[in-house]
N, C-alpha and C positions, 0 to 999 in steps of 0.2 A: 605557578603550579608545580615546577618541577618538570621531572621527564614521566610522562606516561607512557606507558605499555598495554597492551593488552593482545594478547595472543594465541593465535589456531592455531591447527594440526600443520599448517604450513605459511600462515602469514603470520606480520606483527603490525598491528595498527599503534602507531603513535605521533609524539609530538611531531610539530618540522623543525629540519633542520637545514642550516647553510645548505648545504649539497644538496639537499631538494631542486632547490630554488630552477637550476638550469634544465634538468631534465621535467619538472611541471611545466615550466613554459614552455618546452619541445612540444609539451602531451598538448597542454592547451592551445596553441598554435596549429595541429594538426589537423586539418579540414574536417580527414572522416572521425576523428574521436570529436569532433566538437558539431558534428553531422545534424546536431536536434535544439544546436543553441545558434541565436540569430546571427552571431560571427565568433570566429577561433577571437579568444586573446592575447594582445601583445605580450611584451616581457616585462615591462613597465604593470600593467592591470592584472599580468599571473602571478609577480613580487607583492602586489597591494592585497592581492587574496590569501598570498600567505600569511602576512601578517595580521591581518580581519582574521582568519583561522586561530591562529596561534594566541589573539588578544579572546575571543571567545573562549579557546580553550582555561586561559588562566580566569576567564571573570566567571563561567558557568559550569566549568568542570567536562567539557566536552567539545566536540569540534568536526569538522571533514578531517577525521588524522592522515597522515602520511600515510604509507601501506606498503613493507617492504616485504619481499618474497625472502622468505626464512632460510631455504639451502641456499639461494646465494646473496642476499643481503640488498638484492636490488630493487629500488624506487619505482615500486611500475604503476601509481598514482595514489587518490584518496578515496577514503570512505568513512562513515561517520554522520553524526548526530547533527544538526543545524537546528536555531532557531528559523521558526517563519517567517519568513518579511512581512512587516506590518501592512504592507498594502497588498496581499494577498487576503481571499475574501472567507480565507479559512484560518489567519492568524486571529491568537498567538498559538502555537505550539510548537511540535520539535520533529523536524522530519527528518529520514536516514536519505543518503544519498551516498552518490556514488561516482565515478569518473577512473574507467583505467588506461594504462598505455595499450597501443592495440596487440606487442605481441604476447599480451597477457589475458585476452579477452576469450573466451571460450575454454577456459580450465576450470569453470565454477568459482573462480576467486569470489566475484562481485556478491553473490548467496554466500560465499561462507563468512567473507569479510563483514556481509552487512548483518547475518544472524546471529554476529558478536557484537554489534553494536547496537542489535535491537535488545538483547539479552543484558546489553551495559545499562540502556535506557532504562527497563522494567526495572531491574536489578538497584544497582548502587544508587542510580538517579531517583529512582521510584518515580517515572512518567506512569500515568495511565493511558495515555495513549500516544501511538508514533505512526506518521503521514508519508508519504510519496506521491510523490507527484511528478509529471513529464508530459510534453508534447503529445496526443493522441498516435501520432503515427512510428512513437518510437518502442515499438515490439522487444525488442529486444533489454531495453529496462522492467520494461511493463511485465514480461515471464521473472525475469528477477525478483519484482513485488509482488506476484503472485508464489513465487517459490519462496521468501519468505511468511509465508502464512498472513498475507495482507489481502483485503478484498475491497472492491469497488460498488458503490454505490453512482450508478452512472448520473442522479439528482446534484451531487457531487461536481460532477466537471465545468470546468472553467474556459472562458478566454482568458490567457494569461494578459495583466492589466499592460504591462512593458514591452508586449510585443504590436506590432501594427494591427488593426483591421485587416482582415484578407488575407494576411502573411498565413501558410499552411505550417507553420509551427503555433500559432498563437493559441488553437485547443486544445486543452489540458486535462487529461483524467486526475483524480488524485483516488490515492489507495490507503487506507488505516489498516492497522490492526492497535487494538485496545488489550491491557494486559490481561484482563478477563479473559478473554481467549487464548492470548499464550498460556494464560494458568490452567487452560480446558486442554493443555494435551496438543496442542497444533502444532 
């Protein structure tokens, strides 16, 4: 696919690169950034998700891209387009997601980063519709999918299939929004 870019008023979403590699496995290694998934990943399994990223991006034209802070060029995690795992009971489609380091979390990155990828998705990709979805108790995603213009149908939520019975991350709201309503003004 080349090198993609795609760029705000202060970030740049794109490809990954080598020098990714060490500071994602810091992010995903770290307890509280990985707070709503069932365990942080090693460095081995945060290398295999770059490259699953990186092969999605060249077979689909899209991907969780890298996310580097524009004034100063730094790695502070991904954000970006995914397909949906087939055994989720809302695939197939293509959901935006997100994941930052934590001293980047609370500056609105995560809304602005992902209203370029929802805008990518309508846009060049021509999706009619893009999902989210997260853990019930993780609030602080969930105002992000609401602050991009996405809303919840609580007939919608799930046990996520991959996590245990019982476990309190295993209920899952999921949130759309459909381009029809980005076109309405939202």
């Amino acid at each position: 696919m080349g090198d993609f870019r795609l760029e705000t008023a202060r970030l740049a979403l794109r490809d990954w690169h080598e020098a990714d590699r060490a500071p994602f496995a810091a992010m995903n290694a770290d307890p509280v950034v990985m707070e709503f998934f069932p365990n942080p990943l090693t460095a081995a399994q945060s290398d295999a998700l770059v490259d699953n990223f990186q092969a999605e991006l060249e077979e689909s034209g899209y991907c969780p891209w890298a996310v580097e802070e524009l004034s100063t060029g730094a790695f502070i995690g991904f954000v970006g387009l995914h397909a949906v795992p087939a055994y989720l009971p809302f695939a197939p489609g293509a959901e935006v997601g997100w994941r930052l380091t934590r001293p980047y979390w609370g500056r609105g990155y995560a809304t602005e980063a992902g209203a370029a990828a929802v805008q990518f998705g309508f846009g060049p990709l021509d999706m009619d519709r893009i999902l989210s979805f997260t853990a019930v108790v993780n609030l602080r995603s969930r105002r992000v999918m609401e602050r991009l213009g996405m809303s919840r149908d609580e007939a919608d939520d799930f046990d996520h299939p991959n996590i245990a019975p019982g476990h309190p991350l295993r209920p899952h709201v999921l949130y759309s929004r459909s381009k029809a309503t980005s076109a309405g003004g939202r």
